[in-house]
C-alpha positions as semicolon CSV with decimal commas, in nm:
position;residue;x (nm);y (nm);z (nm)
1;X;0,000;0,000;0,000
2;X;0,163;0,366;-0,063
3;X;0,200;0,549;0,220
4;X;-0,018;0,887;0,229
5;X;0,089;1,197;0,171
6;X;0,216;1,386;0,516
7;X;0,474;1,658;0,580
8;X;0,852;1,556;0,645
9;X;0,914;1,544;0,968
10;X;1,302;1,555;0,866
11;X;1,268;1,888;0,691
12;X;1,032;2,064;0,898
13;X;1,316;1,966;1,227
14;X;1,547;2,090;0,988
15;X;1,491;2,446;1,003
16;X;1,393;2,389;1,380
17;X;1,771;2,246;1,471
18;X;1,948;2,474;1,268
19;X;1,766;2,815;1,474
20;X;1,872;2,594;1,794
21;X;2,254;2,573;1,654
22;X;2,250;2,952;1,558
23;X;2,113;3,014;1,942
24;X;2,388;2,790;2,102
25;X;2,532;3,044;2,321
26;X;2,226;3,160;2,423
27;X;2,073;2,836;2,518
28;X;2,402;2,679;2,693
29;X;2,417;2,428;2,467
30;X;2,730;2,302;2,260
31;X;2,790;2,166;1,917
32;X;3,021;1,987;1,786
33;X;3,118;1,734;1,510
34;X;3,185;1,347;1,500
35;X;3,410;1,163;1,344
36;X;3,238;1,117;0,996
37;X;3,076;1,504;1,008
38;X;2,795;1,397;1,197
39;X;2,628;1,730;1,389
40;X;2,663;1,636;1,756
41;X;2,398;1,876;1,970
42;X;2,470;1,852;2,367
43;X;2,189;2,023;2,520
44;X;2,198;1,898;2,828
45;X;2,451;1,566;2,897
46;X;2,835;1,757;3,012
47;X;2,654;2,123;2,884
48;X;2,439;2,327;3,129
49;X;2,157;2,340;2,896
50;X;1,843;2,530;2,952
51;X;1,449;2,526;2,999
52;X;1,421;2,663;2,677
53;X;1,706;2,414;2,505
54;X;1,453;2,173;2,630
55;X;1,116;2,331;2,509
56;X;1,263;2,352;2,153
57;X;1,433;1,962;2,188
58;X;1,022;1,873;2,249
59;X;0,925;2,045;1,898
60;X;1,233;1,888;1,747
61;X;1,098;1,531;1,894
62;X;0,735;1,573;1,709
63;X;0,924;1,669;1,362
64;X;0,797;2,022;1,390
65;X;0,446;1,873;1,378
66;X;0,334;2,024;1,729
67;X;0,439;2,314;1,940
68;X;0,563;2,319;2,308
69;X;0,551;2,636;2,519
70;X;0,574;2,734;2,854
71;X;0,300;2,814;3,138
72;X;0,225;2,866;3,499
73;X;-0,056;2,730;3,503
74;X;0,030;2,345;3,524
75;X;-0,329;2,223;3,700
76;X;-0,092;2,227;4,024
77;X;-0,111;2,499;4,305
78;X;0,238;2,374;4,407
79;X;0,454;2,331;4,049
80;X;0,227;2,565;3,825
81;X;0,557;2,571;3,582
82;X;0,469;2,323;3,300
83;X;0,449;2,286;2,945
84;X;0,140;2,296;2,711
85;X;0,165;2,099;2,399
86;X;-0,052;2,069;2,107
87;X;-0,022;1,924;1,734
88;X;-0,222;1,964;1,438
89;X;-0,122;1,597;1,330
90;X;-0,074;1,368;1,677
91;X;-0,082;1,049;1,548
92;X;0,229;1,162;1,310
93;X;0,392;1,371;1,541
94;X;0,373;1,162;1,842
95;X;0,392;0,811;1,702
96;X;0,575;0,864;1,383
97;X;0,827;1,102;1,551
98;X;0,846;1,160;1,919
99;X;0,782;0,807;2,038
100;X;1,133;0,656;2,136
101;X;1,047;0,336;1,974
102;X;1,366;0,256;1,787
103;X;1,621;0,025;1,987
104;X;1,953;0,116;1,947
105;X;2,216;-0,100;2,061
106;X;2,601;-0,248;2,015
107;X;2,767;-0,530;2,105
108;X;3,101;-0,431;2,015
109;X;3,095;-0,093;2,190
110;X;2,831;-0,208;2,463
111;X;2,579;0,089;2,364
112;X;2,250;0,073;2,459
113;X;1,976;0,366;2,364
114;X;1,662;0,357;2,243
115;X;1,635;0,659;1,986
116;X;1,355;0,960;1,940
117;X;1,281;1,210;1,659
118;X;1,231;1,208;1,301
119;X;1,519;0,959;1,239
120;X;1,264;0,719;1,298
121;X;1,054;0,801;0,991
122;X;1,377;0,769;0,818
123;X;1,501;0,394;0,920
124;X;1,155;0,282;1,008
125;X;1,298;-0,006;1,117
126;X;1,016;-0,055;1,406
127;X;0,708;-0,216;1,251
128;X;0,462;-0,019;1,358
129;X;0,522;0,213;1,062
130;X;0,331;-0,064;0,852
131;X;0,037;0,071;1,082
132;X;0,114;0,465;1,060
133;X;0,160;0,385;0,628
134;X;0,401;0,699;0,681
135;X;0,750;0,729;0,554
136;X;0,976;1,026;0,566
137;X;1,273;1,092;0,281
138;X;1,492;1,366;0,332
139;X;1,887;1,436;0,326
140;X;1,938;1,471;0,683
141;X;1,833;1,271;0,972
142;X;1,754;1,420;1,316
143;X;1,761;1,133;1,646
144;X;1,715;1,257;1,987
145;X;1,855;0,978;2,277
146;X;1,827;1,083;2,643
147;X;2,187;1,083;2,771
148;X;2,514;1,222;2,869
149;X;2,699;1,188;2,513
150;X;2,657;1,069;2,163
151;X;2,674;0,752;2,030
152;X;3,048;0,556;1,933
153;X;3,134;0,619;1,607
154;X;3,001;0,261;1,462
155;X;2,675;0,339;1,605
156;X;2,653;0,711;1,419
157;X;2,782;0,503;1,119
158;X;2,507;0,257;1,137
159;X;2,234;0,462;1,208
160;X;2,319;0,703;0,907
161;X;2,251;0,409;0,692
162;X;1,982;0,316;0,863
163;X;1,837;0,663;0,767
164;X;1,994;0,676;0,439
165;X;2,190;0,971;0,431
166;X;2,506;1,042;0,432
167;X;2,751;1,061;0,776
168;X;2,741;1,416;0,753
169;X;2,369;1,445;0,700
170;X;2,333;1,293;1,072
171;X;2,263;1,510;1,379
172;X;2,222;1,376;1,667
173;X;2,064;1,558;1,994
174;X;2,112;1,427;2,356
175;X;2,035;1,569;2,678
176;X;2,004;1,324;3,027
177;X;1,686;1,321;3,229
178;X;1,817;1,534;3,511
179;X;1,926;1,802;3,314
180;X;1,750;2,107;3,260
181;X;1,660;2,011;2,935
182;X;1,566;1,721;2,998
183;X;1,324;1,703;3,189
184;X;1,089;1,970;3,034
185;X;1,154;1,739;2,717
186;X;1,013;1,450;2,885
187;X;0,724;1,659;3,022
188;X;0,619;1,740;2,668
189;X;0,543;1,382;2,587
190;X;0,226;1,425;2,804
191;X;0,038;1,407;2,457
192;X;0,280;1,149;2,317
193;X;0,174;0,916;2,563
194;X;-0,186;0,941;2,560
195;X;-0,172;0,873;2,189
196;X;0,096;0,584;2,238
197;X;-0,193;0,412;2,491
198;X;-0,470;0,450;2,275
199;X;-0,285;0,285;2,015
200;X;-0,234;-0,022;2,271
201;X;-0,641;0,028;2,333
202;X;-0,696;-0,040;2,008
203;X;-0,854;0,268;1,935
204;X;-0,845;0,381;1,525
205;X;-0,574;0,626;1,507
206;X;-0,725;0,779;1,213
207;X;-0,984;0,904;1,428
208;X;-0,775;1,107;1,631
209;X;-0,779;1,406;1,454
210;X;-0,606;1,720;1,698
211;X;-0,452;1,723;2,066
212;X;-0,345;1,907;2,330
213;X;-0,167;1,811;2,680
214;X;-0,017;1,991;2,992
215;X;0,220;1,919;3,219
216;X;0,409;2,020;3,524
217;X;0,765;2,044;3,501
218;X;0,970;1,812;3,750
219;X;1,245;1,987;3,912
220;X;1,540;1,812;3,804
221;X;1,762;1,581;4,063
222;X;2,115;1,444;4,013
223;X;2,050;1,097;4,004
224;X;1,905;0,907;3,766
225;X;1,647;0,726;3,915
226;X;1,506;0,975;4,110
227;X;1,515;1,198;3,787
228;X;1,361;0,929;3,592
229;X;1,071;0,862;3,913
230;X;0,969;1,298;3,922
231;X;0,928;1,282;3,497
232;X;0,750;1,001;3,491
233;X;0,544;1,137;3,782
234;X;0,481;1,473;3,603
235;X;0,308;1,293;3,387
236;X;0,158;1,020;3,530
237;X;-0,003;1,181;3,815
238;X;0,008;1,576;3,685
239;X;-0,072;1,538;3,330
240;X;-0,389;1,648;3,164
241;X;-0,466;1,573;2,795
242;X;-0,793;1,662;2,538
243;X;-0,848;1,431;2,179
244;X;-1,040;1,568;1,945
245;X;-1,166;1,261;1,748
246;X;-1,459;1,137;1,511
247;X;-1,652;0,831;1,525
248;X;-1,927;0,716;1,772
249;X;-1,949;0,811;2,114
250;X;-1,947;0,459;2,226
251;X;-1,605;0,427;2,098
252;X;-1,495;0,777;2,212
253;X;-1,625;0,697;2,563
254;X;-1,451;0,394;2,565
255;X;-1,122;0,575;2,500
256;X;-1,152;0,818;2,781
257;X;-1,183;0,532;3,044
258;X;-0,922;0,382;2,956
259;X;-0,642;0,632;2,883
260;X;-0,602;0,760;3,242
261;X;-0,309;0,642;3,411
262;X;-0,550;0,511;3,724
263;X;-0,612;0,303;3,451
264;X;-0,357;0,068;3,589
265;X;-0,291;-0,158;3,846
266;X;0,042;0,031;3,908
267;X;-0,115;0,327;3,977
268;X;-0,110;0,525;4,331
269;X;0,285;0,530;4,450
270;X;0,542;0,742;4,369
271;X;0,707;0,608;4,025
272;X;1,054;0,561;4,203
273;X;0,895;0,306;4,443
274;X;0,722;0,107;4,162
275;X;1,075;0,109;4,010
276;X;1,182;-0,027;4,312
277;X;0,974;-0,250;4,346
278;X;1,013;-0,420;4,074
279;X;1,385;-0,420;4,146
280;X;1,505;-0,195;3,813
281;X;1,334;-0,381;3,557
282;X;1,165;-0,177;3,376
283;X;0,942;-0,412;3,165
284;X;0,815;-0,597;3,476
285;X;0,604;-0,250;3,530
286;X;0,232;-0,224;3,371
287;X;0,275;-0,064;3,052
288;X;-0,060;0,078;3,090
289;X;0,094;0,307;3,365
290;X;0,254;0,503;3,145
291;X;-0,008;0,816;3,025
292;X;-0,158;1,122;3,190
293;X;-0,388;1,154;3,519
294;X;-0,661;1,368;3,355
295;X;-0,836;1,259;3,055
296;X;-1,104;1,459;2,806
297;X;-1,198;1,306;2,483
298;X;-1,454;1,544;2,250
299;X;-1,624;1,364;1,968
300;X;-1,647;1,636;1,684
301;X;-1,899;1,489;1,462
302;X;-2,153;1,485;1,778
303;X;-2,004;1,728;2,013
304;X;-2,028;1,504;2,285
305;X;-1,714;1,514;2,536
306;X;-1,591;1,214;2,772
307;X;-1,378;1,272;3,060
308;X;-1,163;1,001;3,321
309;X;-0,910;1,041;3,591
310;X;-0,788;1,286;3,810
311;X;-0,490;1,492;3,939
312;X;-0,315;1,361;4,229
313;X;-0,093;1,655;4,353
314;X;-0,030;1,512;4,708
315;X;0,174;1,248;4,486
316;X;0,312;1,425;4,322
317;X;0,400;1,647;4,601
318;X;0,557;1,332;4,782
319;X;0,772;1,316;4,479
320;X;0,907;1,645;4,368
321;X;0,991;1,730;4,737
């Protein structure tokens, strides 16, 4: 089947990444090259970064598909600094670009990732493009990983082929989860979540037509885990989200009950104890954990809205402090 007809991703991050070079001094950010040309971007792994390094990395993420900005008005009396984000094309944006769905890994240099962005579009080497029928074709490849430093040099190498351009053509963006980048790019997957679970709900993702999300903003912390536990929090137990979708009510109803996060038999502790818990393995936690608190879901071709879920700030609370 041909793919339809969508915007690159690649080119529309394009002109995104190259204002963010331009603006390196200003954001705290450094960039550098890598051993075949590639464009290395460290906005946040040994550079100091910045909130606003990190608001751009989240538009960078959704292939310039969806915008993130800025807000005090999170839904939380106690963190009302958060992140509103919105795309015209969710499904696309979220799925096709910001979900870090491609596994990137090593044996010979030990390097483990798994890899964000439009580069995805590019490789599509994760099946679930079959689903999306999207495909992106463009000279340069943009892949966002959450960590300290780029990749080894086989890895850049591979994953330029993977995306079919040339060495040079490859930029690659990294921040960690503590930094200040970081974490306000994690908090702007609040909408690339939501979409990611109905997808595993089986809802039809060409009836998901616009979207919008907030978040609060977890103050970052200089450990991992603990980093990892207040983003995943932000969203888990702060997030809010509203689909705009067409179909019947009975099937838009049905979407709204089951996208909140209380969804889950996980649900109700701080995310660092369920990590915990499970001793560090991450698969052994409910997958249906992972999407916001606060759910509204409008049918357009009745005007009917369905809404799930609630805030839970004294959680959140008990894990920001």
């Amino acid at each position: 089947m041909q793919s339809v007809k969508k915007p690159s991703v690649s080119a529309r991050a394009a002109k995104l990444v190259d204002v963010i070079v331009a603006d390196a001094d200003a954001l705290r950010i450094s960039v550098s090259k890598g051993p075949g040309g590639e464009r290395l971007i460290d906005l946040g792994g040994t550079s100091l970064g910045s909130l606003e390094a990190g608001r751009r990395l989240g538009e960078v993420c959704m292939g310039g598909l969806g915008t993130v900005a800025f807000t005090m008005s999170s839904g939380l009396a106690n963190w009302p600094l958060g992140v509103v984000v919105s795309s015209t094309d969710p499904v696309i944006s979220c799925l096709g670009s910001q979900y870090a769905g491609w596994t990137i890994q090593d044996e010979a240099t030990k390097f483990f990732a798994l890899g964000s962005g439009p580069a995805r579009a590019l490789s599509r080497v994760e099946d679930l493009y079959k689903e999306l029928n999207y495909a992106d074709h463009f000279s340069q490849a943009f892949l966002v990983l959450e960590g300290d430093k780029a990749p080894p040099a086989p890895v850049l190498e591979k994953v330029a082929q993977a995306c079919g351009v040339k060495s040079e053509g490859l930029n690659v963006l990294f921040a960690t989860t503590w930094s200040l980048a970081g974490t306000v790019q994690i908090a702007a997957r609040v909408l690339e979540v939501a979409i990611h679970k109905a997808h595993a709900l089986h809802f039809p993702l060409e009836n998901i037509l616009d979207g919008t999300g907030t978040c609060p903003i977890a103050p970052p912390f200089p450990d991992f885990v603990k980093a990892m536990g207040r983003t995943n929090d932000a969203i888990i137990y702060g997030g809010r989200i509203q689909l705009l979708v067409k179909g019947s009510d009975a099937e838009a109803k049905k979407l709204a009950d089951g996208l909140p996060s209380s969804s889950s038999s996980a649900y109700g502790k701080p995310f660092a104890e369920i990590f915990a818990e499970v001793k560090g393995d991450f698969y052994k936690i409910d997958p249906m954990l992972f999407s916001p608190a606060q759910v509204t879901v409008s049918n357009v071709e009745t005007g009917n809205s369905f809404q799930a879920g609630k805030l839970a700030p004294e959680i959140v609370d008990a894990s920001f402090r």
